[in-house]
C-alpha positions as CSV (number, residue, x, y, z in Angstrom):
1,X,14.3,-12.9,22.0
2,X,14.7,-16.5,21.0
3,X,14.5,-19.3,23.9
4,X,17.5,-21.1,25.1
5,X,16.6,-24.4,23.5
6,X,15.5,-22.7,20.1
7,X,17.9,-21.2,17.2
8,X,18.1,-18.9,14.5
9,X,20.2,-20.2,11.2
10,X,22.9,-18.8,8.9
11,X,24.2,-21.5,6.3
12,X,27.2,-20.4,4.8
13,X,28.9,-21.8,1.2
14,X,32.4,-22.5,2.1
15,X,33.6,-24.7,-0.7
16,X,33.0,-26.1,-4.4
17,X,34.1,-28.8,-6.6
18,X,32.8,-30.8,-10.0
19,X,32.7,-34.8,-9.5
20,X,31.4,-37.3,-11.9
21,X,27.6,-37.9,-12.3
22,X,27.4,-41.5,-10.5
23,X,28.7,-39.9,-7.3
24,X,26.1,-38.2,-6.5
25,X,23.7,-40.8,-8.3
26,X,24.1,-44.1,-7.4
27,X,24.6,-46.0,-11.0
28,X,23.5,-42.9,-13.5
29,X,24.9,-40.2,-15.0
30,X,28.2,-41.7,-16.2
31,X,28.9,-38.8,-18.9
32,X,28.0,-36.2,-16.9
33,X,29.5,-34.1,-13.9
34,X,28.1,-32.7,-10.7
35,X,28.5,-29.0,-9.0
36,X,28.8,-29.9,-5.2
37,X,28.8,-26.9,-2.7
38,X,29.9,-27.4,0.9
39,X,28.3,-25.6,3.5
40,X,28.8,-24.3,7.1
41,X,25.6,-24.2,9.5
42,X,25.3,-21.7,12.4
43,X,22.9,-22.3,14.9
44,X,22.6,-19.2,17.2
45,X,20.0,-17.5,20.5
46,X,20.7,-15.2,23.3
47,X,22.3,-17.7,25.2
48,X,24.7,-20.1,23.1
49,X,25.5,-21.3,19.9
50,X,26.6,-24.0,17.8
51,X,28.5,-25.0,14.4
52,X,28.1,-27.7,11.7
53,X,31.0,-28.2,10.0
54,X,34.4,-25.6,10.2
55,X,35.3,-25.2,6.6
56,X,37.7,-26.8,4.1
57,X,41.9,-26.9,5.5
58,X,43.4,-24.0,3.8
59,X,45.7,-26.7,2.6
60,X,44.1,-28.6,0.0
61,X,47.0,-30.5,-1.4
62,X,46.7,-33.7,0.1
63,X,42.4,-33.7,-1.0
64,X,43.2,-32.2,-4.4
65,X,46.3,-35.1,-4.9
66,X,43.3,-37.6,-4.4
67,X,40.5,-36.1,-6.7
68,X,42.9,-35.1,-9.9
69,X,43.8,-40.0,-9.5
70,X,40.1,-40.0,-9.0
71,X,38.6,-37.9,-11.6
72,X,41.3,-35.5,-13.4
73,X,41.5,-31.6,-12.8
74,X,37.9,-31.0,-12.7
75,X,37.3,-32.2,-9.6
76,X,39.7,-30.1,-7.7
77,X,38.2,-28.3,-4.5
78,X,38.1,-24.6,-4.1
79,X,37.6,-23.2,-0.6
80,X,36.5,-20.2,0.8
81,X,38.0,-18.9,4.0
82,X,35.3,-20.0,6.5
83,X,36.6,-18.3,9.7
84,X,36.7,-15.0,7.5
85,X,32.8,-15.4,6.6
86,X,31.6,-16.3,10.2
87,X,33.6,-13.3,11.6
88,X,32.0,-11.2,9.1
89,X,29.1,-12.3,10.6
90,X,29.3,-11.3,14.0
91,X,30.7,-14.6,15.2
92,X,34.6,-14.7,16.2
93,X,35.8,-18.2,16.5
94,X,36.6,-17.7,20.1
95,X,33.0,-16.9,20.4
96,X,31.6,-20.3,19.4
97,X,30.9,-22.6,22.6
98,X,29.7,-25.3,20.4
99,X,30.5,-27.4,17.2
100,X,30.4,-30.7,14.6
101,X,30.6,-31.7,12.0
102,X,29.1,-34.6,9.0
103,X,30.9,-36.9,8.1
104,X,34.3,-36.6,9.5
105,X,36.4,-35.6,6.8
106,X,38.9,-32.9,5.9
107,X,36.4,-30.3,4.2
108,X,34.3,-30.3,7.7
109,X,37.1,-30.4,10.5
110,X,39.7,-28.4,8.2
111,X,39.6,-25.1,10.2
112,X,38.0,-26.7,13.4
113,X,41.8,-25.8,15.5
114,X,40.4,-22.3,15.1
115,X,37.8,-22.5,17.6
116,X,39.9,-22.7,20.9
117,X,36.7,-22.6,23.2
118,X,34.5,-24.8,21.7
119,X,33.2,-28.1,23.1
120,X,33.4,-30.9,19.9
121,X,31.2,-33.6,19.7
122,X,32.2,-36.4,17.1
123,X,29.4,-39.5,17.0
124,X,31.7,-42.4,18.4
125,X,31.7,-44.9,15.2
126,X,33.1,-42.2,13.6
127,X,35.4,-41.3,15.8
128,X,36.5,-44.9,16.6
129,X,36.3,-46.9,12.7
130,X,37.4,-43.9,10.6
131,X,40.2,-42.4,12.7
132,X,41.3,-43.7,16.5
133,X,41.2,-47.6,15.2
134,X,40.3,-46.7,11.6
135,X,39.1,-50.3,9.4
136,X,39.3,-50.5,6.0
137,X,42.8,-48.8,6.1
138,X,44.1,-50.3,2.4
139,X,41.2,-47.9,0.8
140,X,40.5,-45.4,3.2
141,X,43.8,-42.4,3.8
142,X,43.0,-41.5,7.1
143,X,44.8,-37.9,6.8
144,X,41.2,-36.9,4.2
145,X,39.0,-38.0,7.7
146,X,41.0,-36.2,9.4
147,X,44.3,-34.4,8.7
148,X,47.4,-34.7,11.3
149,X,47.1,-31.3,12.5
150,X,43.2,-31.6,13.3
151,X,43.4,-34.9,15.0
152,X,46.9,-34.0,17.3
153,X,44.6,-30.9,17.8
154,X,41.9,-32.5,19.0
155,X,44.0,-35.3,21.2
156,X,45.7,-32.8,23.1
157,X,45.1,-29.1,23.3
158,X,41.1,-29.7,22.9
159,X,41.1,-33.2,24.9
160,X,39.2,-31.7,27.7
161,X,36.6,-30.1,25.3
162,X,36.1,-33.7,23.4
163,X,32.7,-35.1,23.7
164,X,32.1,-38.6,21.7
165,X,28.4,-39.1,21.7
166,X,26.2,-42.1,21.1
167,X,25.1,-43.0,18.0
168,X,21.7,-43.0,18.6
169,X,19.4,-39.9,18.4
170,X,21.2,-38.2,20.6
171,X,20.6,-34.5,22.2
172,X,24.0,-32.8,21.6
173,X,22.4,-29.4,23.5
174,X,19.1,-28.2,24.5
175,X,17.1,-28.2,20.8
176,X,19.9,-29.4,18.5
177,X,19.6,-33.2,17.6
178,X,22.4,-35.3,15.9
179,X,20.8,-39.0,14.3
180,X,23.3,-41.3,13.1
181,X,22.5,-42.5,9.6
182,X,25.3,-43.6,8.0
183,X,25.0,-43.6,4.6
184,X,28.0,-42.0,3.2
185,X,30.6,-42.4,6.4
186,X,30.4,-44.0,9.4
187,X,30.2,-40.6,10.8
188,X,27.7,-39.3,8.8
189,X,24.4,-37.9,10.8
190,X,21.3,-35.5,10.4
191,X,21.5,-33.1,12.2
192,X,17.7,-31.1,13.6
193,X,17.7,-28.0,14.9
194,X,14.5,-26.6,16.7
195,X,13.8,-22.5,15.1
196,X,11.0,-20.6,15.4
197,X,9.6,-21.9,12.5
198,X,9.7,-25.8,13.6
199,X,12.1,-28.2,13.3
200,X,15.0,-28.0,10.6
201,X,17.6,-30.7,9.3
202,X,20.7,-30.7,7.6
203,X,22.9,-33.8,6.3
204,X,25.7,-35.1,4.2
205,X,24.0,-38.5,3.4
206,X,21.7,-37.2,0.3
207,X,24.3,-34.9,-1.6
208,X,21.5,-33.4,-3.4
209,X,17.6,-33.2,-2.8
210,X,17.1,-35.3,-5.7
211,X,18.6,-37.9,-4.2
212,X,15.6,-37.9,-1.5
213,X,12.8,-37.1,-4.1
214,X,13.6,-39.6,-6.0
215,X,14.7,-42.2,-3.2
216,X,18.0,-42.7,-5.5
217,X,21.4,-43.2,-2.9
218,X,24.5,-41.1,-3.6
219,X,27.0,-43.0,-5.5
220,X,29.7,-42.7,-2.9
221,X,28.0,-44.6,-0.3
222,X,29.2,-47.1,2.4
223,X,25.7,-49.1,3.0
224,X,23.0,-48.3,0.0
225,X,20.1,-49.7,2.5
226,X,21.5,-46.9,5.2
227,X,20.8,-44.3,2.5
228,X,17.7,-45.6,2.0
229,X,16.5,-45.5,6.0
230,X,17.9,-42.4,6.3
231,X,15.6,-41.0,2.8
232,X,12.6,-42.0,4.3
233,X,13.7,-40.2,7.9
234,X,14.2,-37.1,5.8
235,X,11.0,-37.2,3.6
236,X,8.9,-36.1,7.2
237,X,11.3,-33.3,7.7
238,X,12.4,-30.2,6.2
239,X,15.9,-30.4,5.3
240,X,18.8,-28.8,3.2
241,X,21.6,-31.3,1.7
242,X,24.7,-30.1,2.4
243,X,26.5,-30.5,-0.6
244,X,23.7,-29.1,-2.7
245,X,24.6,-25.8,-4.8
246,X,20.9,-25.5,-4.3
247,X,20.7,-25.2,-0.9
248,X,20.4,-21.2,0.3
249,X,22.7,-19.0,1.8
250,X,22.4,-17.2,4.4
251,X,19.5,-17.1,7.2
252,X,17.3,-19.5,6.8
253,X,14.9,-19.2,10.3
């Protein structure tokens, strides 16, 4: 039996792509390419449970138009179907009572209609600079936050089950955690989950673990000194990166 306010955890690979070295390491690596993996974290007990991140949209045109101007071909995402791997799991979407997502962007919210009983929680500078009142708008396409579908999705059917939290450290449910870092997006946040085994973390704000060990910021990054903070936050915690091919699949606590 596992208390109400601590989970057991299944990370799932939901996605891939190949980008060029200096995005994932701030000024190094120009002739050299990345592996990325995205992943899907399930946080589950006896009485509830919760999801990071829905998948990739099953429609990757507008995402793949954007990476072949950005890097050619290569850097084309592949998705796997994410609803398909939970279910297999034991966990139909109408089953989840709980989810988010880091950052806000079309490879986390892209299947997130899917789950018609969950409550969403989006960090509110997320929610408010990237998407309601989005700055930046002459670099920034809105529809890769979050895609037209999502976001009338989440305006109207899902209104009622729309919670914009804090961004602070805030306690999204008993035992689950989400810190807003920044770093990569506005909405970008570790996430801590309480397990048997202690404390946990997951975030989008180091791509890979290298980027903590070696206190170097990703390349795609909206405040280096944000990565920075949130590197030494993650250096007293046991975390996984969640575009890191390295990080496991599977249960991990």
């Amino acid at each position: 039996m596992t208390s109400s306010d601590t989970f057991h955890v299944k990370i799932f690979k939901v996605g891939r792509c190949q980008v060029p070295g200096p995005e994932v390491t701030w000024m190094r690596g120009w002739d050299t390419w990345e592996e990325l993996h995205f992943h899907m974290v399930l946080a589950y007990n006896d009485s509830t449970n919760f999801l990071i991140n829905t998948g990739l949209p099953e429609d990757l045109s507008v995402r793949n138009r954007e990476m072949v101007l950005f890097a050619g071909e290569r850097a084309v995402f592949e998705a796997r179907d994410s609803v398909s791997m939970l279910s297999a799991a034991g966990f139909r979407p109408e089953e989840i009572r709980n989810l988010s997502v880091t950052p806000i962007q079309d490879y986390t919210v892209g299947r997130m209609a899917e789950f018609r009983n969950a409550r969403i929680f989006l960090p509110k500078r997320g929610w408010v600079e990237d998407v309601v009142a989005q700055e930046d708008a002459e670099i920034k396409n809105r529809d890769l936050f979050m895609p037209p579908g999502v976001l009338s999705y989440i305006m109207f059917e899902a209104r009622e089950r729309l919670v914009i939290y804090e961004d602070v450290d805030s306690e999204l449910v008993p035992g689950i955690r989400a810190i807003q870092v920044g770093c990569h997006h506005r909405s970008s946040v570790i996430f801590v989950v309480r397990t048997p085994a202690g404390e946990v973390a997951f975030t989008d704000a180091a791509f890979k673990r290298k980027n903590v060990e070696t206190m170097r910021p990703i390349g795609i990054a909206e405040d280096l000194r944000e990565c920075l903070r949130a590197y030494r936050m993650l250096k007293g915690m046991r975390f996984f990166a969640l575009y890191d091919p390295d990080t496991p699949e599977g249960d991990i606590a």
